[in-house]
matplotlib code that plots the C-alpha trace (Angstrom):
import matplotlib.pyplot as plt

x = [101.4, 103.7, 107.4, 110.0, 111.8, 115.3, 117.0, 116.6, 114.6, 115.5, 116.8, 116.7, 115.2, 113.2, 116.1, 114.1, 111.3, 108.3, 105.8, 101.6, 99.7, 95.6, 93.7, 90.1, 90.8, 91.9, 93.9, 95.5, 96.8, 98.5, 100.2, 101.6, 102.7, 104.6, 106.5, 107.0, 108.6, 110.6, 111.9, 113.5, 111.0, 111.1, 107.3, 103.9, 100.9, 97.8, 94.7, 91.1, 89.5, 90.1, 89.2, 91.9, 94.4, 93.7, 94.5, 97.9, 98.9, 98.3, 100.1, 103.0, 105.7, 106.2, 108.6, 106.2, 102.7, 101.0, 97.0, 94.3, 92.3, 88.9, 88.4, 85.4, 82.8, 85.3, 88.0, 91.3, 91.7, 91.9, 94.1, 96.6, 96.1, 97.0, 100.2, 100.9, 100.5, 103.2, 105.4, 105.1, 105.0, 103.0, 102.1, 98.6, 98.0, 94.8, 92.4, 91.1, 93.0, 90.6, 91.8, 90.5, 90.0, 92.1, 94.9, 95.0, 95.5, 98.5, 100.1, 103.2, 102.5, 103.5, 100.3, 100.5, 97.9, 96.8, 98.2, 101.5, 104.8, 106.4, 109.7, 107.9, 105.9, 109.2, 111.5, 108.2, 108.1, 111.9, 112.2, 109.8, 112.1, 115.3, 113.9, 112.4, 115.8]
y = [104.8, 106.7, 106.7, 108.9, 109.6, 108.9, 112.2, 113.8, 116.3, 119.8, 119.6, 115.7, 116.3, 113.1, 110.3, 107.7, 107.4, 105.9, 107.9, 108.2, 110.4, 110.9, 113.6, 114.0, 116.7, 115.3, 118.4, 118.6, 115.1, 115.6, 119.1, 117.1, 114.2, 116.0, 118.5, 114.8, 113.3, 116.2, 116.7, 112.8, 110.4, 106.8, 106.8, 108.3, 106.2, 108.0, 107.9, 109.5, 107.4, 106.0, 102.5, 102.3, 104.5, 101.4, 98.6, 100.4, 100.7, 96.9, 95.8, 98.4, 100.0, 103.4, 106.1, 108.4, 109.9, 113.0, 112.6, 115.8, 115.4, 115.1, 112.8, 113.3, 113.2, 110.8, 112.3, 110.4, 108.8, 105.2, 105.7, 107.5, 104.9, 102.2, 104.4, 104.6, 100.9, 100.2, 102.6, 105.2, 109.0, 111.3, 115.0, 116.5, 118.7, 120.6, 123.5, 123.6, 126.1, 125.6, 122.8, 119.6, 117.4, 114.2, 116.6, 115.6, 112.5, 113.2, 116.0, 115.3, 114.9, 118.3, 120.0, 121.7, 124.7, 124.2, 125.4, 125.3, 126.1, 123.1, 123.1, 123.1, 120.4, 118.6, 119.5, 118.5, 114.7, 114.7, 115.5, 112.7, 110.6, 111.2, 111.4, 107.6, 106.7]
z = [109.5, 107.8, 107.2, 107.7, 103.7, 103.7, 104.1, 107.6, 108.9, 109.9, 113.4, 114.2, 117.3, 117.3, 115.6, 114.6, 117.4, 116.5, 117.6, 118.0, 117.1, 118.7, 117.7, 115.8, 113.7, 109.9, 109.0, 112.4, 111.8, 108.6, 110.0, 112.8, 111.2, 108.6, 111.3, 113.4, 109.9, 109.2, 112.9, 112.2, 113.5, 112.0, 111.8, 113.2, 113.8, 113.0, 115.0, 114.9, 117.2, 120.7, 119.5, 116.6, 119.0, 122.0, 119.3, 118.2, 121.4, 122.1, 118.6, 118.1, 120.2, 120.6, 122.0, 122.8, 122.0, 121.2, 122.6, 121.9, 125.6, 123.7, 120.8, 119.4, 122.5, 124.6, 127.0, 126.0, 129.4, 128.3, 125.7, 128.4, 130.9, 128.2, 127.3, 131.0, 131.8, 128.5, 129.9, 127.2, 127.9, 126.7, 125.9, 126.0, 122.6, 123.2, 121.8, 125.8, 127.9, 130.8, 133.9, 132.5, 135.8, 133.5, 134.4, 137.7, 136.8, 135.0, 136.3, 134.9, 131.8, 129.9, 127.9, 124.9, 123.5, 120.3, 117.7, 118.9, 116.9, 115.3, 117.2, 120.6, 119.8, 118.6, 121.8, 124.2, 122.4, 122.9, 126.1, 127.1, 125.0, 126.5, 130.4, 129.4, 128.5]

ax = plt.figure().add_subplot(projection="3d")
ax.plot(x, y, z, "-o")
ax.set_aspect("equal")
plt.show()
């Protein structure tokens, strides 16, 4: 997990949330944790599997999460139904601009085409933020 250095990021949109992050793709991690950090989040929990995404979920607390739909072979289902069960909102970030039928399931959660510009990505996690609070 990383941390957030001590000066700010650009626009603050996401003031210390603690955030996760779920997606396959090494490189795509590191580019989205660093505009997450710099857009003022406390910290982002870095996943690459469902298996280590399901036990973060049980042993940390988070504002909100980013989730890629597939995850290697796996649809990311069970790592959104833990999220939802907790509480915690969500954003789909996905390569797949087809209807994925896990959509239905979550209409409501906003989805976001890969690659996406960094201040959308920011302003979608916050908005899920403040609409929790």
């Amino acid at each position: 997990m990383a941390e957030r250095p001590a000066t700010d990021g650009q626009d603050g949109a996401l003031n210390g949330a603690r955030l996760l992050v779920v997606e396959d793709e090494f490189m795509i991690l590191l580019e989205l944790e660093s505009i997450l950090l710099e857009a003022g989040a406390a910290s982002v929990s870095l996943c690459g599997t469902l298996d280590k995404a399901l036990e973060q979920i049980e042993t940390e607390s988070f504002a909100a999460a980013l989730l890629d739909m597939r995850v290697g072979r796996n649809n990311i289902a069970p790592v959104a139904r833990a999220l939802d069960r907790r509480g915690i909102p969500f954003a789909f970030y996905t390569g797949q601009l087809a209807k994925d039928p896990l959509r239905a399931e979550w209409p409501d959660s906003p989805v976001i085409s890969k690659p996406a510009p960094a201040r959308l990505i920011t302003r979608t996690l916050a908005g899920l933020i403040e609409a929790q609070a």
